[in-house]
LOMI-430685 format. One line per 2 residues: for each residue x, y, z of N, C-alpha, C. Coordinates in pm, whole numbers, plus 50000, padded with zeros to 5 digits. Example, Ala and Ser with C-alpha at 12.3 -4.5 7.8 and 13.67 -1.06 7.14 Angstrom:
<vextors>
51319:49431:50780:51230:49550:50780:51320:49670:50780 ~ 51285:49775:50708:51367:49894:50714:51290:50003:50787 .
</vextors>
This chain:
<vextors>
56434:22727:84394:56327:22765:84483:56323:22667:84600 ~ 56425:22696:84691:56419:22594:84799:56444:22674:84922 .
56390:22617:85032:56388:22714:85147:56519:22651:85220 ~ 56570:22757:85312:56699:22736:85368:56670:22607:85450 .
56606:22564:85536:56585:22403:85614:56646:22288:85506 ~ 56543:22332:85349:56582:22191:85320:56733:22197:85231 .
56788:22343:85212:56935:22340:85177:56994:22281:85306 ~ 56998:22339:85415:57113:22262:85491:57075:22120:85553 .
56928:22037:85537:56896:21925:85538:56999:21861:85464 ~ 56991:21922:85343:57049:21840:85217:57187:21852:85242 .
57255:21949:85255:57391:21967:85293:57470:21870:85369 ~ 57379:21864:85542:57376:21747:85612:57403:21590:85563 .
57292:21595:85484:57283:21500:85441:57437:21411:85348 ~ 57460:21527:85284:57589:21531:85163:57684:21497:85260 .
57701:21575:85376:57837:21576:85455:57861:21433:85539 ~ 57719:21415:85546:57700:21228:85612:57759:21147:85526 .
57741:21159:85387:57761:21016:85266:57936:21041:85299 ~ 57955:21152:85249:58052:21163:85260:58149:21119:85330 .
58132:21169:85425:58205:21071:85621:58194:20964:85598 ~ 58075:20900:85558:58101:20782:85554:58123:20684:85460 .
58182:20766:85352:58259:20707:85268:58374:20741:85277 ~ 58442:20782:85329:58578:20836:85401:58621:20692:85496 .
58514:20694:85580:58527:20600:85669:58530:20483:85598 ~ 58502:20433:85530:58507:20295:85445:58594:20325:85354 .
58707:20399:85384:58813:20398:85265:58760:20380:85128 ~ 58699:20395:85099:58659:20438:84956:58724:20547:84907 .
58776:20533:84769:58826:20651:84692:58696:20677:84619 ~ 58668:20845:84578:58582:20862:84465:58594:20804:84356 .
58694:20743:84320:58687:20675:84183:58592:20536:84233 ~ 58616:20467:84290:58545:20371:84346:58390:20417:84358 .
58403:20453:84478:58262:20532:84494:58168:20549:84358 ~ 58238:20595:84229:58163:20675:84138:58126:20566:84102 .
58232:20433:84070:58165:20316:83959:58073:20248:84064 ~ 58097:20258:84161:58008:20162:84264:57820:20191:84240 .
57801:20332:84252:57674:20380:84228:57678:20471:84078 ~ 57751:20436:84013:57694:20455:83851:57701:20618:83783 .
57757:20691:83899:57785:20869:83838:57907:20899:83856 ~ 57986:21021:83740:58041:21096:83776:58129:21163:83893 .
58229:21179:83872:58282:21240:84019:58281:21411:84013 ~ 58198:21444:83904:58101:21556:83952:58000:21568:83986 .
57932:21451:83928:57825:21426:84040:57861:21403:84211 ~ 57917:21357:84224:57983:21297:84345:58004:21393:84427 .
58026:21467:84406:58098:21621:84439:57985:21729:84496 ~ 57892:21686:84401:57713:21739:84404:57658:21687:84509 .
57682:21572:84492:57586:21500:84607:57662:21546:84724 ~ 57809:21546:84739:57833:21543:84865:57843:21664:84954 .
57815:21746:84804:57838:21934:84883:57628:21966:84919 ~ 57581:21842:84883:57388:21834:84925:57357:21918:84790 .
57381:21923:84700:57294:21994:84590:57200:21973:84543 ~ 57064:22036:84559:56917:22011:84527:56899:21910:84367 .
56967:21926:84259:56953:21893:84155:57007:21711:84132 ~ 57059:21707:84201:57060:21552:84217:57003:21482:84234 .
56996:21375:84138:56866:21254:84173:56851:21223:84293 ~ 56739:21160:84340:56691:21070:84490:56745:20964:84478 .
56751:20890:84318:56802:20775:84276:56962:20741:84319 ~ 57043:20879:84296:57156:20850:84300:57181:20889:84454 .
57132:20949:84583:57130:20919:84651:57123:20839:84706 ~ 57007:20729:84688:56986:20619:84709:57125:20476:84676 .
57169:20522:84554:57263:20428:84500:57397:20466:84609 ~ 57420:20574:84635:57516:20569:84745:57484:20526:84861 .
57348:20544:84932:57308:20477:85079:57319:20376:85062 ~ 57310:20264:84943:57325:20139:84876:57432:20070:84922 .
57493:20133:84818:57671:20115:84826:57739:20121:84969 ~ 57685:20180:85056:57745:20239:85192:57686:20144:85302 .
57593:20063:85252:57505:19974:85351:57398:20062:85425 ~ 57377:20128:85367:57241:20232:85488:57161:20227:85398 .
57049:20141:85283:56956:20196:85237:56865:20168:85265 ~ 56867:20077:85439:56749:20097:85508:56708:20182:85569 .
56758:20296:85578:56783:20416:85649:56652:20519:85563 ~ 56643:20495:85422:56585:20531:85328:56407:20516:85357 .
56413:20394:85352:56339:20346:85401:56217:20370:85516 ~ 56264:20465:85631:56260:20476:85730:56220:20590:85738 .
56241:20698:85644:56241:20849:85668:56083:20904:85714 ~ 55986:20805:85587:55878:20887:85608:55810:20755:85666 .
55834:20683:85789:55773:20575:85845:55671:20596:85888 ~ 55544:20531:85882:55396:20657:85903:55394:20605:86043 .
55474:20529:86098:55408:20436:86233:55541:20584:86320 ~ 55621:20606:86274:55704:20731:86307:55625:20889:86298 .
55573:20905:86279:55482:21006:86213:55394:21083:86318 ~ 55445:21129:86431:55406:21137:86559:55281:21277:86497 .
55291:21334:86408:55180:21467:86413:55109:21402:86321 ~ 55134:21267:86227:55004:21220:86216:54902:21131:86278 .
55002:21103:86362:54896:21006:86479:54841:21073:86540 ~ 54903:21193:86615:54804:21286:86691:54696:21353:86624 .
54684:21379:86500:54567:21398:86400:54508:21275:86410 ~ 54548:21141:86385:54410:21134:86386:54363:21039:86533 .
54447:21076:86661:54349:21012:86744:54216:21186:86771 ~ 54270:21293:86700:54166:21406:86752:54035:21383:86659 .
54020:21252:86568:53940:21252:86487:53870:21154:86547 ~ 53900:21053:86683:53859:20924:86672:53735:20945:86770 .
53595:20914:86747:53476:20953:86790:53485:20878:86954 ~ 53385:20972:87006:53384:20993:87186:53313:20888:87211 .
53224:20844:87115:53126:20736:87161:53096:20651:87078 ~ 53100:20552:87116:53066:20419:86976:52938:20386:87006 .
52805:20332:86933:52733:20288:86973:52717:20173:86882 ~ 52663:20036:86955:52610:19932:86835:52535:19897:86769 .
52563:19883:86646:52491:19838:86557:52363:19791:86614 ~ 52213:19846:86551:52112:19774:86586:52064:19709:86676 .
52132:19795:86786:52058:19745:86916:52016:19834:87023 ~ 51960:19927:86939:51883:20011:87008:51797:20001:87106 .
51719:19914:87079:51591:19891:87213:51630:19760:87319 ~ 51755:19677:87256:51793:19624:87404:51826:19672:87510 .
51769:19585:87639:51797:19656:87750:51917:19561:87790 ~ 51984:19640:87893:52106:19582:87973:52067:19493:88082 .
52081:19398:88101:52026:19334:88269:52209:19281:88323 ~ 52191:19288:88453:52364:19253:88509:52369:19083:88484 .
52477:19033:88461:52542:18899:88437:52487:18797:88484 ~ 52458:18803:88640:52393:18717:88682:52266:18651:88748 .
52179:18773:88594:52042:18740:88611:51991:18596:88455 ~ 51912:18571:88509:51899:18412:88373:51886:18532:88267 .
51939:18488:88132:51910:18537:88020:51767:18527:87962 ~ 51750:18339:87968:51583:18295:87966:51456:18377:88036 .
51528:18376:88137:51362:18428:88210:51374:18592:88170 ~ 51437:18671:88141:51453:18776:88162:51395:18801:87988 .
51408:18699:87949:51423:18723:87767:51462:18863:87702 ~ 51624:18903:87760:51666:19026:87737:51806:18943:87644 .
51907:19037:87615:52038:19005:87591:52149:19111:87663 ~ 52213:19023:87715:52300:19008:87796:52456:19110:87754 .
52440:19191:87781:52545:19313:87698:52666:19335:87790 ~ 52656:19294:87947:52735:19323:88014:52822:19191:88062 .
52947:19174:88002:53064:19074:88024:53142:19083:88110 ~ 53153:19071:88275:53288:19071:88372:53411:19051:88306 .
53383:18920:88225:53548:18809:88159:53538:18887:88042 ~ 53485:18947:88011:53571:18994:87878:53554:18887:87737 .
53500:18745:87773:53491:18718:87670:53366:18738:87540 ~ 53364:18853:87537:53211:18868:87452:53266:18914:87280 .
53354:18944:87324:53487:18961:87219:53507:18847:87127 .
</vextors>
C-alpha cells in the first residue's frame, strides 16, 4: 500500500546507493559485510524496495560516508511549509504585561516630575 511518489522516491533513492557504491569500487560482497545484509538484500535496497529496513539503509549511507545526509531529511529549520504555518499563527499585536494604565510620555521629558514610566526608548536599550 504505497503510493507511486514514494515508490519512485525509493527507487531514486536505491539507484543513488548504488552509483555510489559503484563509484567507490566496492564489490557487493564487500558492500554486504560492510553493512551487515545479504546480497539479496542488497539487491532490494538497490532496486528501492519498500520492505527494507531504514536501519539497513542507514548502514549503507554509513558505509558510503553520507549518513549525514540522513540526518538532514526532515530538518525542521528546512521545513519551509512549516515555518510558513506558523509565522500565520504569530499574533498581530503584543501587548505588556500589566501595564495597562501607564501612560507613554516622549524620552526627553524628566521621568520624576512627570511620575509616569518611560516606555519609549530611541537607543534601543530597554531590552
Amino acid at each position: 500500500m504505497s503510493s507511486l511518489q514514494v515508490k519512485s522516491a525509493l527507487s531514486q533513492l536505491g539507484r543513488d546507493i548504488q552509483t555510489a557504491r559503484k563509484r567507490r569500487r566496492m564489490s557487493v560482497a564487500d558492500f554486504c559485510s560492510r553493512i551487515g545484509v545479504s546480497d539479496k538484500t542488497l539487491a532490494k535496497l538497490e532496486r528501492g524496495d519498500g520492505g527494507v529496513r531504514l536501519e539497513t539503509f542507514a548502514m549503507a549511507l554509513l558505509a558510503l560516508g553520507m549518513l549525514d545526509r540522513l540526518a538532514e531529511i526532515a530538518d525542521p529549520s528546512s521545513d519551509f511549509t512549516g515555518i510558513g504555518l506558523d509565522r500565520e499563527k504569530l499574533p498581530e499585536r503584543i501587548r505588556q504585561r500589566g501595564q495597562k494604565g501607564t501612560k507613554t510620555v516622549p524620552a526627553n521629558q524628566s521621568d520624576a516630575s512627570q511620575g509616569l514610566t518611560v516606555l519609549d526608548d530611541d537607543e534601543g536599550t530597554a531590552f
